[in-house]
C-alpha positions in Angstrom: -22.8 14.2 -29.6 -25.9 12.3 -28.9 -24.9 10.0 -26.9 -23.1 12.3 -24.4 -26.4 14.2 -24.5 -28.0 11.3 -23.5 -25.7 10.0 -20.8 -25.7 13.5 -19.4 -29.8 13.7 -19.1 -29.0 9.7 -17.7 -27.4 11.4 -15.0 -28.9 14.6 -13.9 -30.6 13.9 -10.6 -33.4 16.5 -11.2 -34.8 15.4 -14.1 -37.9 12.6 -14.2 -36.8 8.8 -13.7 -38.9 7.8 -16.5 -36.8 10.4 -18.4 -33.9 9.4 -17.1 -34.5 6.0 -17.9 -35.0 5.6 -21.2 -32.3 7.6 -22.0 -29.9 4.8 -19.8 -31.8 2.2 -22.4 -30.8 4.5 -25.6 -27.4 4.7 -24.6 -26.5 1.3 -23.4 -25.9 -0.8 -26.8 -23.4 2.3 -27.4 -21.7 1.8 -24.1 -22.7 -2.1 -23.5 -22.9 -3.9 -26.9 -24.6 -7.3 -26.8 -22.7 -10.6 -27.3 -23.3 -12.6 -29.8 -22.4 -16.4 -30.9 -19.3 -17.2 -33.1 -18.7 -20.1 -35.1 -15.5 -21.9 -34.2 -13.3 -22.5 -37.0 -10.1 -24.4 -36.4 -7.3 -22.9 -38.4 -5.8 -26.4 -39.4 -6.6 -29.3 -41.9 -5.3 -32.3 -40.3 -7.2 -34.3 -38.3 -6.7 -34.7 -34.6 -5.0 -37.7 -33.5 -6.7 -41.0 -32.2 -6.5 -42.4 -28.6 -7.0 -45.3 -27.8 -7.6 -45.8 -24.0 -8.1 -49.5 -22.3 -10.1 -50.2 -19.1 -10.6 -53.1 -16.8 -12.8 -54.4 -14.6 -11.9 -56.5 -11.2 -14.1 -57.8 -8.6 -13.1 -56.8 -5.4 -11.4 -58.9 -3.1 -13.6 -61.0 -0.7 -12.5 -59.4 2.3 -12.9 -55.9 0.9 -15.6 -55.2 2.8 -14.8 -56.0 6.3 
């Protein structure tokens, strides 16, 4: 199979880097495979409940600080 063929010449110690090489890069996407974006789809049709959330704001007492 080719890509055995090329994992084995990936491998062998005694033939040229450069060789050996390009035959890791052949034989990565086979071994490696890239990612790649997905769209998210949401598998219902209602719509998401609201929330309503309340803040305040207080000023600090006047000793807070001491």
């Amino acid at each position: 199979m080719p890509l055995d063929f090329l994992l084995r010449l990936m491998r062998d110690p005694r033939e040229p880097k450069s060789k050996r090489l390009e035959a890791a890069k052949a034989a990565a996407p086979f071994c490696h495979p890239k990612l790649s974006a997905v769209e998210a789809k949401l598998s219902s049709t209602q719509e998401a409940p609201r929330v309503s959330i309340a803040v305040s704001f207080v000023d600090p007492p006047d000793n807070a600080l001491d």
